[in-house]
C-alpha positions as CSV (number, residue, x, y, z in Angstrom):
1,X,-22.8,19.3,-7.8
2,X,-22.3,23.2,-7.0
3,X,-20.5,25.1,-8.8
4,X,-17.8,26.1,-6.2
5,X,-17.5,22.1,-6.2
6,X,-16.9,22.3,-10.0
7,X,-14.3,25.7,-9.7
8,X,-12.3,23.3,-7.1
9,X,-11.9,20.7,-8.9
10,X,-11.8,21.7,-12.8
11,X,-7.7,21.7,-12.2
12,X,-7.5,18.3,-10.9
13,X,-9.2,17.3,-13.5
14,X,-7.0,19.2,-15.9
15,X,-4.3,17.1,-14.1
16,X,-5.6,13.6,-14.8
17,X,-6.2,14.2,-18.1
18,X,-2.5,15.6,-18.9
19,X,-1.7,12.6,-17.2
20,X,-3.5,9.9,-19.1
21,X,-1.9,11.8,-22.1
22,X,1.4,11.9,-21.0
23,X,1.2,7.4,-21.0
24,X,2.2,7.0,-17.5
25,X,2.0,3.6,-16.6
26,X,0.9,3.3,-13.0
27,X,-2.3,5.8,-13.4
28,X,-1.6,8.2,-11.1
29,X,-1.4,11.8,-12.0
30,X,1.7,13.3,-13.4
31,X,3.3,16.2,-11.2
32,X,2.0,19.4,-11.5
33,X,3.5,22.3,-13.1
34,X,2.7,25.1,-10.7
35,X,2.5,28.3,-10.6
36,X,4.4,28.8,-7.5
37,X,7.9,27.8,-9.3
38,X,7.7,25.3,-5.8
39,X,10.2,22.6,-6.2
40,X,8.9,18.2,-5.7
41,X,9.3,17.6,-2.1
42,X,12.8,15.5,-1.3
43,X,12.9,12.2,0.1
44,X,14.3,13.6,3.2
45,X,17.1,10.8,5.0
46,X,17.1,12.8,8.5
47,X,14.7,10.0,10.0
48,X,11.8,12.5,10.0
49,X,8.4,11.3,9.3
50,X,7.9,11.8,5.4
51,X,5.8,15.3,4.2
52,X,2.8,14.2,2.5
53,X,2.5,14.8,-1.6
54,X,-0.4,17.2,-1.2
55,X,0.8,20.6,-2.2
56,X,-0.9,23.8,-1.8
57,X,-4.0,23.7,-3.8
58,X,-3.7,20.2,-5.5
59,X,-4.2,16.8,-4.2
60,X,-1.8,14.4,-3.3
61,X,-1.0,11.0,-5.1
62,X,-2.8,8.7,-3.1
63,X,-3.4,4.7,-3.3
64,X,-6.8,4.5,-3.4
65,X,-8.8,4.0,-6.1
66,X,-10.8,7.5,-6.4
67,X,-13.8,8.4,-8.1
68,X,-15.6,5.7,-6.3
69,X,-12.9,3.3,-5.8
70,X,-13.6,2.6,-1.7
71,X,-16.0,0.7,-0.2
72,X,-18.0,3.5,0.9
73,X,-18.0,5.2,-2.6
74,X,-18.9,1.9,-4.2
75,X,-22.6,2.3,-2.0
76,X,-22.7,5.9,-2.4
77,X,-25.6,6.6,-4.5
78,X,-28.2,9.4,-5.0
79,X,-26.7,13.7,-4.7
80,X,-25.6,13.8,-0.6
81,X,-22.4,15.3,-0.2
82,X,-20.9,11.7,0.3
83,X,-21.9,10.9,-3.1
84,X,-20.8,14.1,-4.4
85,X,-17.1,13.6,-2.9
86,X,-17.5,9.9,-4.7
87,X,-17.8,11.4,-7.9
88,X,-15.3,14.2,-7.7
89,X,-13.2,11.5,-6.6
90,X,-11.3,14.3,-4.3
91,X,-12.7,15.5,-0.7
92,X,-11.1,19.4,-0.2
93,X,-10.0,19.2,3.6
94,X,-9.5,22.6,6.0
95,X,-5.9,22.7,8.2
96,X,-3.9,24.8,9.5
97,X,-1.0,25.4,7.8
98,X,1.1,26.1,10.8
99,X,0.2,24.4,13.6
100,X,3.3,21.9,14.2
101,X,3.2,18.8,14.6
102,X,-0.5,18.9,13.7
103,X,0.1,20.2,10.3
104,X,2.5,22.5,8.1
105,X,3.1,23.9,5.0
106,X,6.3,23.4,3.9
107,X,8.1,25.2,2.2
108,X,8.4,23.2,-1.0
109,X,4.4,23.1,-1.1
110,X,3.7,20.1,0.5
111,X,2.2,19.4,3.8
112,X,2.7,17.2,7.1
113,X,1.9,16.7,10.1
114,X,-0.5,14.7,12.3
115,X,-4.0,15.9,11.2
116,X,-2.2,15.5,7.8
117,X,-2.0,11.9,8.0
118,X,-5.2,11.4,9.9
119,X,-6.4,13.0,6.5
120,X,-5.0,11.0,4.1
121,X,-5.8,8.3,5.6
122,X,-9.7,9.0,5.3
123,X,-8.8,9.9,1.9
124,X,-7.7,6.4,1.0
125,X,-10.3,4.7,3.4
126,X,-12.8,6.4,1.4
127,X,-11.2,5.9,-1.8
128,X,-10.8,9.4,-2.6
129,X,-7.4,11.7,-3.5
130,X,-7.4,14.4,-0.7
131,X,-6.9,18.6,-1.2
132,X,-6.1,20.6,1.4
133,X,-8.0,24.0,2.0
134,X,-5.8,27.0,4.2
135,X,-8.6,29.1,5.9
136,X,-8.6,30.8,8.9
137,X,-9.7,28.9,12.2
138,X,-12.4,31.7,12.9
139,X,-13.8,30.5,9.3
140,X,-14.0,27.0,10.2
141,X,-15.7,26.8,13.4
142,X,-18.2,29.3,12.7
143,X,-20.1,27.3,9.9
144,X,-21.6,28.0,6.6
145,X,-18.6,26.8,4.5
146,X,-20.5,27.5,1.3
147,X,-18.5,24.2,-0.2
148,X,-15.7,26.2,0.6
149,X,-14.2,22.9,1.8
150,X,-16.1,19.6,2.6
151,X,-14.7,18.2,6.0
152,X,-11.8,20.0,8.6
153,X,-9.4,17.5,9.9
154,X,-8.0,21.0,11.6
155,X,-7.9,19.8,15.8
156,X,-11.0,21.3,16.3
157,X,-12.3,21.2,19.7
158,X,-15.8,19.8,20.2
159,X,-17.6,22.8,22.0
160,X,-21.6,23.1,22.9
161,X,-21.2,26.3,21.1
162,X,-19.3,24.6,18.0
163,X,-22.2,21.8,18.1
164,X,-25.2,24.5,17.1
165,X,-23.1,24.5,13.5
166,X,-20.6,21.6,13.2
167,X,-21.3,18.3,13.8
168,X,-18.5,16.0,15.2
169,X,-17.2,12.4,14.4
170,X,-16.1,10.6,17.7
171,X,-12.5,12.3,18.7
172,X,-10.0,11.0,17.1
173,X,-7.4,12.4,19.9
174,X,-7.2,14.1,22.9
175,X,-4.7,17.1,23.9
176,X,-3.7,19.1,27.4
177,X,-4.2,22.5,26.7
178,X,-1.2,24.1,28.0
179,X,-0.6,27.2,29.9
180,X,2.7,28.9,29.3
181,X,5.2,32.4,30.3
182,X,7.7,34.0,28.5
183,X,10.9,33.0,30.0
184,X,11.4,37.2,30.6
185,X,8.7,37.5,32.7
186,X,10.3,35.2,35.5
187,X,6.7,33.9,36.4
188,X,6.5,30.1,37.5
189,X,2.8,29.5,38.3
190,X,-0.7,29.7,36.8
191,X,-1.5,32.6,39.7
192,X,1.5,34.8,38.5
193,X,-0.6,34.9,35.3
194,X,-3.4,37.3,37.3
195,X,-3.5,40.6,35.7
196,X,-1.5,39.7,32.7
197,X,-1.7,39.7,29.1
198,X,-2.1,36.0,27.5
199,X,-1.3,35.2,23.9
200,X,-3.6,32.4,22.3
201,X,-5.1,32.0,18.7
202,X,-8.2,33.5,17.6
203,X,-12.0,31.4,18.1
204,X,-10.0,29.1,19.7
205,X,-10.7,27.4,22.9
206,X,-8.2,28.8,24.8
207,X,-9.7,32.3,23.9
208,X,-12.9,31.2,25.5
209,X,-11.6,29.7,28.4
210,X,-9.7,32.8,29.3
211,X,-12.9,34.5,28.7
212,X,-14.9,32.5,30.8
213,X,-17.2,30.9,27.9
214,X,-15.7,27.5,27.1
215,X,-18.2,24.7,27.1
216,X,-16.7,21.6,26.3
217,X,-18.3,18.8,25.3
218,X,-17.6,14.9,24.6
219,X,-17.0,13.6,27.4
220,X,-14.3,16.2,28.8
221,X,-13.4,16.6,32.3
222,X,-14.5,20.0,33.8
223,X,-11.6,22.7,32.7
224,X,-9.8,24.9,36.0
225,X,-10.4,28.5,36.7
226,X,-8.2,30.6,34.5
227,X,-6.2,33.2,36.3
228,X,-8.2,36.2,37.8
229,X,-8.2,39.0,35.5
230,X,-5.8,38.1,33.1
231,X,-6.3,39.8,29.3
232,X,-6.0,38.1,25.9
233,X,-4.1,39.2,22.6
234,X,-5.0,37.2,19.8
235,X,-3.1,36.2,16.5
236,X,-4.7,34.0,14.0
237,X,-3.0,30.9,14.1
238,X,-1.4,30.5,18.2
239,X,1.7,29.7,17.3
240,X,2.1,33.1,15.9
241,X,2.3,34.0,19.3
242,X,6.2,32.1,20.0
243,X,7.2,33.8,17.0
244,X,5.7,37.2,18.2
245,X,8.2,36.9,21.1
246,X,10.9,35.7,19.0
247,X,10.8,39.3,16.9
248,X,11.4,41.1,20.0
249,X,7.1,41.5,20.9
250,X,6.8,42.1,24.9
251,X,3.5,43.2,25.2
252,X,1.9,39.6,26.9
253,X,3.5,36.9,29.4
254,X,1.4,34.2,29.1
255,X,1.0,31.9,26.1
256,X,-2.0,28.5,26.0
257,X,-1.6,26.3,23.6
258,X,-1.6,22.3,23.2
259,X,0.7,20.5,25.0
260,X,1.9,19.2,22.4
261,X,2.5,22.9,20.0
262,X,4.2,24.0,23.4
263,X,6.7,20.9,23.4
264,X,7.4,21.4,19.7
265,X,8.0,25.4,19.7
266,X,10.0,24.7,23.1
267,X,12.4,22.1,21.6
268,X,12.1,24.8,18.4
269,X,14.3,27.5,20.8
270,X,11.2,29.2,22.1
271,X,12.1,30.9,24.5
272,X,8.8,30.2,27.3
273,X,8.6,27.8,30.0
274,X,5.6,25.8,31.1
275,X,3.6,27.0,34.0
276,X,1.7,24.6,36.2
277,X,-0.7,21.4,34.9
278,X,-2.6,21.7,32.3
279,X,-5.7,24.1,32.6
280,X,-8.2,21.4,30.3
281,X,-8.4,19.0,28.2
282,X,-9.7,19.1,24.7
283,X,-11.5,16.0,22.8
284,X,-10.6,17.1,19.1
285,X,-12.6,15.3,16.1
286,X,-13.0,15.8,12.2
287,X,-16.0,18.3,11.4
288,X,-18.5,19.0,9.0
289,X,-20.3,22.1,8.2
290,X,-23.9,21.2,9.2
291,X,-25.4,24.1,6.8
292,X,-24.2,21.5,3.8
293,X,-27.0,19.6,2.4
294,X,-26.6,16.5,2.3
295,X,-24.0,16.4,4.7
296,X,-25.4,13.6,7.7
297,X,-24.1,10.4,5.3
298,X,-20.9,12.1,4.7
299,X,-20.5,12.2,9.0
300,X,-21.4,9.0,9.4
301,X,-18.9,7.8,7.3
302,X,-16.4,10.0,8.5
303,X,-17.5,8.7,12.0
304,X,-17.1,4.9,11.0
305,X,-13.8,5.3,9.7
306,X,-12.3,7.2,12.1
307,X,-13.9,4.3,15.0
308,X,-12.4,2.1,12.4
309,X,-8.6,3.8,12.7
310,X,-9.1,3.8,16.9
311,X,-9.6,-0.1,16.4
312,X,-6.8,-1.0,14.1
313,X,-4.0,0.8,15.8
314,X,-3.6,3.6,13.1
315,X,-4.2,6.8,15.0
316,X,-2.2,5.2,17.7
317,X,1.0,4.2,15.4
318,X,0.5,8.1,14.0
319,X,0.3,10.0,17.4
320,X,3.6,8.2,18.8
321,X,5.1,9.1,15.5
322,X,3.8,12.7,15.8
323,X,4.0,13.3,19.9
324,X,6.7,11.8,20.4
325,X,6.1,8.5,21.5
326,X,2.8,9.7,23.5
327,X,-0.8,8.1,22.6
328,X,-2.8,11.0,22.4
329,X,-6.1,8.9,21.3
330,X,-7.5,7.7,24.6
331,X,-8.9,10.5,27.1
């Protein structure tokens, strides 16, 4: 086990043990007295869909077994990066923290979201507790993680370019990427975009399609012809880019995105409007960081449950939870 491995997960440990000590009853760990003074997520009653218990930098409570407890960690043997995550009992997972309805940070520390639950989920299919890692997206898709983090459940687009560092389960969704203009701009169609300034988030593939270099790859229909000559602005996380316009910022009228960011910052008060169909559509699967040795039975795994989750309805039930009725899983 690496020792950036053993810095991650010293804490938890910590945690367990203070735990065991403490004589709770049902084994899991006790809540953690952080350093962030962030309060235990509330038990909201609005009819939401429930923030996972993950909080920044610790796992969440989770019902399975850990340290080995799933099927797959019950055959992992030998020192692969499966194995590894078997014995840790916790696999660190890159997100976004704030990409609604994908995933957020919340305020009180905890996370949620759909590529939240799509998470946990593997979590407890594996049999492990699950932490969630906050880098950038340029970080993620450009390899060499340095067990920085194990796997991204981050929508992550599967690219040609992404493949010569990441490799891919199957998708586990499928979104419209979305073009959209500032409501102040008064432009209703993808060719009143020509010429202008367009708003997207950094390495993503909205940047390269506006650039002219997306490659997409998994099976996904060819992408249109972005509009001629239009610029890009970047900000690290796209929907920076709603709340960019909500300070007052004027200096770009287009915004791309997911359909389904766009229908969330929309019904949030943003103040855009869509513009035409959407431009492409992205197959979006968990990733690992092929530099990792070790790393081709922890894919495989990650590949079987997530064919697993298509088959028993799960990543169905969670995208009409998260997209609003909508099955996102099927291209």
């Amino acid at each position: 086990m690496d020792k950036m491995r053993r810095l991650a997960i010293m804490p938890i440990a910590m945690l367990v043990l203070a735990a065991c000590q403490s004589g709770g009853g049902d084994g899991s760990p006790a809540a953690s007295n952080g350093t962030d003074g962030s309060p235990p997520a509330s038990s909201g009653t609005d009819g939401s869909p429930p923030a996972s218990s993950g909080t920044a930098g610790s796992p969440p409570a989770s019902s399975g077994a850990g340290n080995g407890g799933g099927a797959a960690c019950d055959d992992a043997t030998g020192d692969d990066l499966l194995a590894q995550v078997c014995e840790a009992g916790v696999i660190l997972v890159a997100t976004d923290p704030a990409y609604p309805p994908q995933s957020e940070l919340l305020p009180d520390g905890t996370y949620e979201g759909f590529d939240i639950d799509v998470a946990n989920e593997i979590g407890e299919r594996l049999g492990v507790d699950v932490q969630f890692e906050t880098p950038n997206f340029d970080e993620v898709v450009a390899g060499s993680w340095a067990g920085r983090f194990d796997i991204s459940v981050g929508s992550v687009t599967i690219t040609e370019e992404r493949e010569a560092v990441l490799g891919f389960t199957q998708a586990y969704y499928y979104t419209p990427a979305q073009m959209l203009a500032t409501a102040a701009s008064g432009i209703t169609d993808l060719d009143g975009l020509a010429g202008m300034t367009v708003c997207v988030g950094e390495a993503t593939t909205y940047q390269f399609w506006l650039d002219g270099t997306l490659t997409l790859a998994g099976g996904a229909p060819e992408p249109a012809n972005p509009p001629e000559g239009a610029e890009v602005t970047t900000f690290s996380t796209d929907t920076e880019c709603a709340d960019s316009v909500a300070s007052g910022r004027t200096d770009f009228e287009g915004w791309l995105t997911s359909s389904t960011t766009a229908a969330n910052a929309i019904a949030d008060g943003a103040e855009f409007v869509e513009v035409g169909e959407p431009v492409f559509f992205e197959p979006l699967a968990v990733a690992v960081d092929l530099s990792a040795e070790g790393h081709e039975s922890l894919l495989a795994e990650l590949d079987r449950i997530i064919g697993e989750m298509h088959e028993d309805g799960t990543l169905t039930s969670l995208s009409e939870t998260w997209f609003d009725g909508l099955d996102l899983t099927t291209q």
